[in-house]
N, C-alpha and C positions, 0 to 999 in steps of 0.2 A: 387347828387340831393336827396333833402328829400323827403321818401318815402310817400304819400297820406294815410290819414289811412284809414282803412278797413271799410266799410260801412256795419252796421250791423243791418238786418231789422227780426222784428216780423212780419212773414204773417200769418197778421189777417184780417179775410174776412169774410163778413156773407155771409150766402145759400151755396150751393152745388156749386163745380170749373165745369163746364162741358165743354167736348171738344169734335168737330166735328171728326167724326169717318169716311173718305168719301169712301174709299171702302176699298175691303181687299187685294188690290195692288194697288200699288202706281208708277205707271216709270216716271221717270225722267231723261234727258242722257242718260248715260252709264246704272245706277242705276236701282233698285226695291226694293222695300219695301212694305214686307209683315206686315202689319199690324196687323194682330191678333197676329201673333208671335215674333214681332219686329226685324225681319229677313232683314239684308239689304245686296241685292246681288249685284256684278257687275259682269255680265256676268254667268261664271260658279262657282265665289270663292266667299263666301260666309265673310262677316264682321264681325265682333263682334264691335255692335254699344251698348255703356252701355246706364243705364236708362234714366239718363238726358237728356241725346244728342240725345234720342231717341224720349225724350216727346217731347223735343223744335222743333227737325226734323220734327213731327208729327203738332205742333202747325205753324209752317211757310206753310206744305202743304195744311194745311186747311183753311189758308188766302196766298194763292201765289199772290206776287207783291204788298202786304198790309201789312202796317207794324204790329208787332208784341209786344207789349213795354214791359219793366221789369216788372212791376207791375202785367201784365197778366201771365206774366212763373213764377212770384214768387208766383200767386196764384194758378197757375197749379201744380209747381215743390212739393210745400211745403205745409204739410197742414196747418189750422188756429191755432196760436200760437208758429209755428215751429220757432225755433230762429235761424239764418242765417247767414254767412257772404257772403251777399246777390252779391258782384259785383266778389269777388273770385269764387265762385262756380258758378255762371255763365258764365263767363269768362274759368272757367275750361271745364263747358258743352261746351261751342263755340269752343275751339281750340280743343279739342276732337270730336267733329263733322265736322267739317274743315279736320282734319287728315284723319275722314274715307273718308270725298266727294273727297279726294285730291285738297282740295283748298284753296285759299290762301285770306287774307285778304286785303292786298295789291290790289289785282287785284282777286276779287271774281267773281266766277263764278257760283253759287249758295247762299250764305247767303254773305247777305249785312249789313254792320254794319252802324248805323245811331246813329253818338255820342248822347249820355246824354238821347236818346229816347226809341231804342232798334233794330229789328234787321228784316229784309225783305229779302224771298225767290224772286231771280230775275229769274232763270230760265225757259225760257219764256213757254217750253212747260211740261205741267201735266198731264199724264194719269191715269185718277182713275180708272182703270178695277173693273167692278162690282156695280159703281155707276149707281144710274136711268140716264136714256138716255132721257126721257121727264119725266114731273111731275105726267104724269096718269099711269107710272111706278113702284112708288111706291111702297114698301111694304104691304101688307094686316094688316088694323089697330089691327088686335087682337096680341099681342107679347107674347112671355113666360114667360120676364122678363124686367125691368127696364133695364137692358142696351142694352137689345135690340130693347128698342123703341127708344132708342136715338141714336142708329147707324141707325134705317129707318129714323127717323126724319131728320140725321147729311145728309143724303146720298145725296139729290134731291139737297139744298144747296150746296153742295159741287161741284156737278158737275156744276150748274149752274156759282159759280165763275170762269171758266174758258171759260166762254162763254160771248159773248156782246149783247145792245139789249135791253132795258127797260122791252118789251114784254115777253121775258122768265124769268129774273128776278119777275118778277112782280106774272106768273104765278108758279115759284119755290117757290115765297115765299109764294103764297096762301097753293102751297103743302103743304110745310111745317108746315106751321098753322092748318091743315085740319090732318096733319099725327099725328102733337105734339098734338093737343088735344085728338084724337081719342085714340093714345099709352095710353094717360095720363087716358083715361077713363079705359081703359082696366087694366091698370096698379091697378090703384084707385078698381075695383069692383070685378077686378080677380084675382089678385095676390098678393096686400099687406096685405089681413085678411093673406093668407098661410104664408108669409114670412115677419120673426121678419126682422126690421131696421136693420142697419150694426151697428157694435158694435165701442165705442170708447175706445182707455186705456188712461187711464185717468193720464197721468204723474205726475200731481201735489200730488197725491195720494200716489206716492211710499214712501214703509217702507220698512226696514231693518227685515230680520226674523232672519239671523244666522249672529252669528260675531265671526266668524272663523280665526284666524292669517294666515293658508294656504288654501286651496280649499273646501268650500262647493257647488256642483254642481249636476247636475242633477236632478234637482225638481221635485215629480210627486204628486198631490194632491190627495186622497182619493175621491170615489162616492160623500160624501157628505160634501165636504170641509172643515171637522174640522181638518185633520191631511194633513202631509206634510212627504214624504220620499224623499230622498234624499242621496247622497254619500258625504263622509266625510273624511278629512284626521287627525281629530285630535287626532285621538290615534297612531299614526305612521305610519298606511296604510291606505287605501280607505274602508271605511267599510261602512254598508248601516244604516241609521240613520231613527227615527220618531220623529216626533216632534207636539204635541200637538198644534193648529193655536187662541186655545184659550189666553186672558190675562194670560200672567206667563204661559203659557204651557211650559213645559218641555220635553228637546231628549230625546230620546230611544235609544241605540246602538243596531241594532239586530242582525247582525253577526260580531264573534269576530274571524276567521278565519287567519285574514291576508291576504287576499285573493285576496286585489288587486279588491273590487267589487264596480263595477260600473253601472247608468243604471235602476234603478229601475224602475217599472211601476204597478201601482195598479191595479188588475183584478177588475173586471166591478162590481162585488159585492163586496167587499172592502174588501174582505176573505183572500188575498193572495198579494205579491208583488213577479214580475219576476225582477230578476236581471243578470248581467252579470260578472262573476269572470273571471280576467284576469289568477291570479294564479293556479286556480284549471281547468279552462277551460269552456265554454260550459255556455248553460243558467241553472239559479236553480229557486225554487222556496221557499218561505219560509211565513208561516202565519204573517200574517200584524200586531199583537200585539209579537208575538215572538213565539217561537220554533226553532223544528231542520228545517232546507235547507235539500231539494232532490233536484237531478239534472234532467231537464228534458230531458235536450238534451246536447250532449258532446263536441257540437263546437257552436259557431256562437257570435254575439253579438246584441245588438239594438233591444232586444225582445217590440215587437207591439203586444197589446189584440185585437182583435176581439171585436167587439161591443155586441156580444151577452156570449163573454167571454170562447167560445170553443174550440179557437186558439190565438196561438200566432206566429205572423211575425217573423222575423229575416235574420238578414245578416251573411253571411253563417262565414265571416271574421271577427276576432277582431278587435276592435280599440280602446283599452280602456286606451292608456298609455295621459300624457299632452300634449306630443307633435307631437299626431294626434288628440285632442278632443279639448285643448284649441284653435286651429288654424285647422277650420273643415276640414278635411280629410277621404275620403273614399279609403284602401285597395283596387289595380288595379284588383287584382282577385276574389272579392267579389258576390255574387248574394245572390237575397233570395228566404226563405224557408220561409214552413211553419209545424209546429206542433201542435196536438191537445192537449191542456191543461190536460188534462188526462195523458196525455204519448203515444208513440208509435212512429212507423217509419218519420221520417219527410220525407215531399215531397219537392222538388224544382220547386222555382217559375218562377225563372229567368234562361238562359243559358247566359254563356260567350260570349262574344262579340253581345249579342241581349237585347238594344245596345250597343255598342262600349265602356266600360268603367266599373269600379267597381258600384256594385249598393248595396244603403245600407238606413237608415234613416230611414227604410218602418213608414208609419201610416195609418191604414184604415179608409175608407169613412164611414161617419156617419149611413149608410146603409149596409154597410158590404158589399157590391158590390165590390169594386177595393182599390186598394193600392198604394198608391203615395210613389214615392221614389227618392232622391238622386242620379246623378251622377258622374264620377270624372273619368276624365284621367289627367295625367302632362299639359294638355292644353287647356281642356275647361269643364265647368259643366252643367249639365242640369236636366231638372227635368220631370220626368215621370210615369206614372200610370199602371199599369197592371191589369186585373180581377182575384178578388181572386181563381177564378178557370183554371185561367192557360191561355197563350194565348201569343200572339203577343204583347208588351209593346207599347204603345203610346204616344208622346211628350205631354208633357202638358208647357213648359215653355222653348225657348233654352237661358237659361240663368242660374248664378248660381243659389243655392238655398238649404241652411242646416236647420235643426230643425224645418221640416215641421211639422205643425200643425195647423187643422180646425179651423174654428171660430166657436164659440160657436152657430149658427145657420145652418152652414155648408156650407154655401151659399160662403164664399172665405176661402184659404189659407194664412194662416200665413209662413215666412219665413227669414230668416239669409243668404243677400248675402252684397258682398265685390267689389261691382262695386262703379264706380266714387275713387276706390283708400282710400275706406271708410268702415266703414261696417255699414249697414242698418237695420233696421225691416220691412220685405217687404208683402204687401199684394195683393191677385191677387183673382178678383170674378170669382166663378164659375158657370158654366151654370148647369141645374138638371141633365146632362148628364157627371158631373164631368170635363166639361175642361174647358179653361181659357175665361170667356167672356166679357173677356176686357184686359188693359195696366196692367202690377202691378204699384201697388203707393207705392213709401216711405213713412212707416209712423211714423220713427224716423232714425234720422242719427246720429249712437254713436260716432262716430271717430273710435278712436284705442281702445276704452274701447267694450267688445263682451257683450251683450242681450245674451246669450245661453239657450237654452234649454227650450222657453216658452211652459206653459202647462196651459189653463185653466180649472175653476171647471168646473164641470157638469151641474151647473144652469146657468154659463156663468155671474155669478159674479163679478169674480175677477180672476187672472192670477197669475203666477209665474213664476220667472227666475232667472237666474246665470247670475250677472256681474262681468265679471271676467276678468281681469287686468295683463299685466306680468312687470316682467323688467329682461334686456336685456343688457349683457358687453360682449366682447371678453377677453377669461379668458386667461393666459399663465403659460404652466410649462415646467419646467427645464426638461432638459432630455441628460441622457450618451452618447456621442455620439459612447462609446463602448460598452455598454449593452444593450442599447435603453430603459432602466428602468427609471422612474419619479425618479427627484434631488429634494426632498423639495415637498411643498404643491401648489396648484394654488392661481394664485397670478390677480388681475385684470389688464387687457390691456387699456381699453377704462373707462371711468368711467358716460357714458350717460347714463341713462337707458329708456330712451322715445322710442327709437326705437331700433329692433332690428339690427342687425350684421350679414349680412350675407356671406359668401361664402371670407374667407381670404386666400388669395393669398400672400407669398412670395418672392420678387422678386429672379431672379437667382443665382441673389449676395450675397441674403440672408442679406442684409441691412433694406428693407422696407417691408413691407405687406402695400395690397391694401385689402378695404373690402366694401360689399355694405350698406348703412342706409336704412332701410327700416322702413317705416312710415306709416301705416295705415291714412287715409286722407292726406295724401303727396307724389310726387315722391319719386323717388328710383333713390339716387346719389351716386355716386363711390368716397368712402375717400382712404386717403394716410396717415401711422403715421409709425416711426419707432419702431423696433422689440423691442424697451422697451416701447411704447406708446407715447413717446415724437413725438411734432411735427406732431399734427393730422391737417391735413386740407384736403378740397375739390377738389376732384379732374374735377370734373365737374359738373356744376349744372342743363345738358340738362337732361331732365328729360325720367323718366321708363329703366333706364340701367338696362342688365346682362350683367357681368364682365367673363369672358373666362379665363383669365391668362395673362401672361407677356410672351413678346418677349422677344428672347436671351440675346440682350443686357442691358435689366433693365431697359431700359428708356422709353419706350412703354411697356401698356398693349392694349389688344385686347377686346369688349364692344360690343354689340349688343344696337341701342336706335329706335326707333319709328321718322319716318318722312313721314309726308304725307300718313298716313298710310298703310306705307310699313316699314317692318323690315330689317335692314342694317347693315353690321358687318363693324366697324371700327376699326381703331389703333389710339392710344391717346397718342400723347410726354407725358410725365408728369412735365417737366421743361419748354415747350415753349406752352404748351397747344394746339398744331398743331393737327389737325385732318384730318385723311385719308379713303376713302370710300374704302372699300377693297372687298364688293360683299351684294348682296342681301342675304335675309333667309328666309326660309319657315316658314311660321307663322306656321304651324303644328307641327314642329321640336321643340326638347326643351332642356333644362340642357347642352347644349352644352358647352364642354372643349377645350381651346386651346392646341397643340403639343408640347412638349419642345422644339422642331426647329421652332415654329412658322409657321409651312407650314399648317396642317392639323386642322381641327376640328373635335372633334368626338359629338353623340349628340343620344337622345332619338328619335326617330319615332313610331307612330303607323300607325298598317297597320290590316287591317279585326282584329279589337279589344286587338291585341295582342302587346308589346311593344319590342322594338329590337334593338339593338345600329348599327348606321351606322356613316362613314366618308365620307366628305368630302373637299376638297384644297382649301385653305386661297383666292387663287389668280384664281378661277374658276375650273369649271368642272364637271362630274358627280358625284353625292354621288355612294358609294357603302355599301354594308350592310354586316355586322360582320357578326351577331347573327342571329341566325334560332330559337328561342326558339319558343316554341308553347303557354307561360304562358307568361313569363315576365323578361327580362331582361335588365337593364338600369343605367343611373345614371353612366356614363363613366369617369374613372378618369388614366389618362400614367402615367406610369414608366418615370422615369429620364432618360431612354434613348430612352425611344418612341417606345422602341421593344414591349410591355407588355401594355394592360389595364384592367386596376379593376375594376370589375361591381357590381349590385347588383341583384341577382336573388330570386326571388318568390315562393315558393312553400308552400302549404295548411298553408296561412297567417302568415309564419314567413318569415325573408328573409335572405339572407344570401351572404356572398362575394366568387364570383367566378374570374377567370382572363382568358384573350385569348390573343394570338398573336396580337399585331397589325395591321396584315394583313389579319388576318382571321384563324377561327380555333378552334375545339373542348373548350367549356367551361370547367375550373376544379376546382372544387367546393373548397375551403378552409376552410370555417365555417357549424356548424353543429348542433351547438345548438341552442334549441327554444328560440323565443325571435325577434328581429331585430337589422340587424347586416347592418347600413349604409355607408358604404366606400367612401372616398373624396381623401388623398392623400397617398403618399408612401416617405419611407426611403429613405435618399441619396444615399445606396446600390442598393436600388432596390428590397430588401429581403423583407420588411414587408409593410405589409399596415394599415394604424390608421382609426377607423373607430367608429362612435359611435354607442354603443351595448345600447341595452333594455334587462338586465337579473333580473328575478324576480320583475319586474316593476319599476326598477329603472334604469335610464340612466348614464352610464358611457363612459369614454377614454379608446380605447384596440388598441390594434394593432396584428396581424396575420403575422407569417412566410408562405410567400409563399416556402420554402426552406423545412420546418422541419413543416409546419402548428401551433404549438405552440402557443398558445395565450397569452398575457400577458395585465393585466388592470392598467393603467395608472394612472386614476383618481378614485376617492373612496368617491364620493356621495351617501346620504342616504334619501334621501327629495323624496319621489315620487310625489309630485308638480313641479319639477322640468326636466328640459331635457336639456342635449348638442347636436350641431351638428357640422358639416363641420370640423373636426380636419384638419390641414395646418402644414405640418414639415417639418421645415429650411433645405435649401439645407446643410448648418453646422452642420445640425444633433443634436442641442444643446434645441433645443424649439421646441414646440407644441402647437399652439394655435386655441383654436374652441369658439364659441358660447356656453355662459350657459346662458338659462332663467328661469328665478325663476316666477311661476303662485300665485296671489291671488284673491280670490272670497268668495262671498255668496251669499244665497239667498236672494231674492226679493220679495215684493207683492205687485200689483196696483189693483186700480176697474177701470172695465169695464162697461162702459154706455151703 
């Protein structure tokens, strides 16, 4: 059957999109939905519902039993000019929100689909806890802010449609007329002299500033927006660049180190830039037209100024190599700090596990009052705020969210997340009290191409970013099966490069490799191609797999996919396409590896902050837990005979490969040098394990004798734009094959309305 083509609309709308806000819960069934937070719980477990499927959830409960039509979510979803493929991405929001209600379209029991029109909340009962109970309930007409008059306004309304009755209708809607004009006065004579419009980027405006063959990144503009710093690779390493924003202005190189530095940020009088050196360690400082660098402090990374320029933020953890910056990433052991621009002892801002994950990104509030930061476990990110003088941290967002930065008025946050299977530029307003008061809006959807690092000028002009682009093969090399030494050079396996590769599995037989595609604005499918690359195909196209491994006999691997929003481990023939339900998963749980017997799983968990490898059987039963560490240890990979697992452990941000019994038992550490040291699989023997290493900022192939510890480097890359991962070695002993992605980027500049 020939496929329909894709229907692709510009939403373009005049006036502002406004949506009813009707309280700040929401039950329904089973369900709740907290609405400030976009928190959708059932019972005790909490959802991860992303943004679309949240606006649309939020637009059905504000008209329940009334239809809802495309035209209305496309001028909600998208702003004016956004260019779409308007019935895909909608279509994707619905069976994504369907997944979290567990419900089905066939026979719906909350969203109703209504061909060619659009889409009707039928469940019959709606509780708005929090809305007005009668119209003289109200809010008091004086508000703080625009959106807060339009949540008193949205509230009376709201409850009122689930009520019958001409008579209360009639008297909602006076409310509402009486509330909407009153806010609007207040709004009009108290509030819009103090506070500028919301700002717009103006896409059509984008220029090109650097034109770089490999990575120009991390933008940061000067007090008074003539000059531009930034990191560079074009002299062989990462070095910190200026660049002139005049006609014909010309770079500056100012440190020639080698230093691996990345990170830059202009102090508040445009005297100085802090930066972060992977090589030499710790944050420096160095005057803005040139000089020598001093260190201010000996660790940390993602130095943040202070508004009055006395301090500087930081995350106590590095993170400066491609292949935790190009694809954001925050170190599980991370917290920040802070130190006075002067020098001196730094203080800490943050404790481990308060909350539950690495915290990094910091950028402080236009006031100097609190600092917003980034967070990141193996399975969920969030974003939150802390006062710069120390305290208890507070949720500001539970969704992702990287390269936080104010808007030029202060009034919302700018942010980089990766929901809808996409990556976004997301903006979210804030109340004067710094939290979130309202939805964030998309207000660009890059795909697979990353917005990083936006930073606007001081007058709120114009902005600046890193678009920055990878591409992605599975590489292979030769290898002795009696020295376990590289035979020749790497040679490519896959020749795609749109999406990456991840996690290759050889079967037992060591005939095939399985690996996953992964696609930013796409699922995530499990291919099949033989150990020279011939004969790639699909191995299934049900979408969001993690691939586990292969059973014994070759013909089934083991998958993890998403149904009804519930996570399920399966087994997959790979010749009859047969699929077998083999046990539920805790959506907590993560990286899980299948056993070489096929019986067992092993798999990352977090518990009070910290992370821990546990197991548990294929075919039910209790997990039980390896690892006692108090820091971090994870990323589980068996030995060929299942007695042995190789981990990866944490300590003051480097990491390193340790192994245990597989029953439990004393970790022993194996690697020792600085750097990161990632472990996937092991030698047919049993003896070594391959793992890709970060030494001196560049990513290679190594493999480690558990027997004699002995390292030995495989592959022999010099690009630090580049990174490997997941090395996979034939049960034959004969090949090694991992992931290389090659990064390019430069910077950017748009105006802001």
């Amino acid at each position: 059957m020939q496929r329909k083509p894709a229907i692709v609309i510009d939403c373009i709308h005049s006036g502002p999109v406004e949506g009813l806000i009707p309280a700040k819960q929401i039950s329904f069934g089973e369900f709740e939905l907290d609405v400030r937070t976009g928190e959708l719980r059932k019972g005790e477990r909490r959802i991860r519902l992303q943004e679309q499927p949240f606006q649309i959830l939020l637009m059905l409960l504000e008209h329940p039993g009334e239809l809802v039509t495309r035209d209305e979510i496309c001028k909600r979803l998208w702003p004016s000019g956004t260019i779409v493929e308007f019935e895909h991405s909608v279509a994707t929001a619905i069976k994504k929100l369907r997944q979290a209600l567990d419900d089905e379209a066939e026979s719906p029991r909350y969203v109703e689909t209504l061909p060619r029109r659009g889409f009707r909340f039928i469940f019959p009962e709606v509780d708005s806890a929090g809305a007005a109970e009668e119209p003289s309930a109200a809010p008091p007409p004086v508000m703080t802010s625009g959106e807060e008059a339009s949540e008193a306004a949205a509230a009376p309304l709201a409850t009122a449609r689930g009520r019958h009755g001409w008579q209360r209708k009639a008297w909602a809607g006076f409310a509402v007329a009486l509330v909407c004009v009153l806010g609007w006065l207040a709004w009009r004579f108290l509030i819009a002299p103090r506070v500028p419009a919301g700002e717009t980027l103006d896409g059509s405006s984008m220029t090109q500033v650097t034109a770089s063959p490999g990575v120009d990144r991390d933008p940061s503009l000067s007090p008074d927006g003539s000059l531009l710093a930034y990191s560079s690779d074009q002299s062989g390493s990462f070095e910190i660049c200026v660049k002139s924003l005049a006609p014909g202005g010309r770079a500056m190189q100012l440190t020639s180190d080698n230093g691996q530095n990345f990170q830059p940020a202009w102090s508040p009088d445009g005297k100085l830039i802090a930066y972060y050196s992977q090589k030499r360690g710790g944050i420096w400082l160095i005057p803005a037209l040139g000089g020598s660098a001093r260190l201010l402090v000996d660790f940390g990374s993602s130095p943040a100024w202070s508004p009055d320029g006395t301090k500087i933020a930081f995350q106590s953890v590095e993170s400066g190599d491609l292949g935790q910056t190009l694809y954001p990433n925050i170190p599980q052991s991370a917290t920040l700090w802070i130190v006075a621009s002067q020098g001196g002892a730094p203080v800490q801002l943050t404790r481990p596990g308060h909350p539950a994950s690495g915290h990094g990104d910091p950028v402080w509030s236009p006031d100097g009052k609190r600092i917003v930061f980034s967070t990141m476990t193996t399975i969920f990110q969030e974003i939150y705020s802390v006062s710069a003088n120390g305290g208890e941290p507070r949720r500001l967002l539970p969704l992702t969210g990287f390269d936080l930065v104010y808007a030029p008025n202060g009034r919302a946050l700018y942010f980089l997340n990766s929901r809808e299977e996409s990556w976004h530029l997301m903006r979210v307003p804030l109340s004067p009290a710094g939290d979130a008061a309202g939805a964030p809006e998309a207000i660009a959807n890059t795909g697979n191409i990353l917005y990083r690092h936006l930073r606007f000028s001081a007058d709120g002009r114009f902005a600046a970013f890193s678009q920055l682009s990878s591409a992605s093969n599975l590489q292979s090399v030769r290898i002795s099966p009696e020295t376990a030494e590289a035979i020749g050079v790497p040679e490519p396996l896959t020749r795609d490069t749109t999406a990456r590769k991840l996690f290759p599995h050889f079967s037992p037989d060591g005939k095939k490799i399985a690996y996953v595609n992964f696609q930013y604005g796409l699922d995530s499918t499990i291919w099949l191609a033989d150990t020279d690359g011939k004969n790639v195909r699909p191995l299934d196209t049900a979408p969001n797999h993690w691939f586990l491994g292969w059973f014994p006999d070759s013909r089934r691997i083991a998958h993890t996919t998403r149904q009804n929003g519930s996570i399920i481990l399966e087994s997959l023939d790979i010749d009859s396409g047969i699929k077998a339900r083999l046990r539920d998963v805790d959506p907590n749980d993560s990286f899980p590896r299948l056993s070489p017997d096929g019986k067992q799983i092993a798999f990352n968990r977090w518990q009070d902050g910290v992370l821990n490898i546990w197991t548990e059987p294929v075919d039910g039963g209790p997990a039980k837990q390896l690892t006692f560490d108090k820091e971090f240890i994870g990323f589980p990979n068996w030995a060929p005979d299942g007695k042995s697992i190789g981990a990866q452990m944490q300590r003051n941000g480097d990491s390193h490969i340790v192994w245990i019994p597989s029953d439990g038992g004393t970790p022993i550490q194996l690697t020792n040098d600085p750097g990161q040291s990632l472990p996937r699989d092991w030698s047919p023997d049993g003896d070594k394990i391959a793992f890709a290493g970060l030494r001196d900022g560049v990513w290679n192939i190594y493999w480690v004798s558990r027997r004699t510890r002995a390292e030995k480097q495989i592959t022999h890359y010099a690009k630090p734009n580049a990174f490997v991962r997941y090395p996979a070695w034939s049960p034959r002993g004969d090949q090694i094959v991992y992931e290389f992605t090659e990064a390019t980027g430069n910077i950017w500049l748009m105006r802001v309305k």
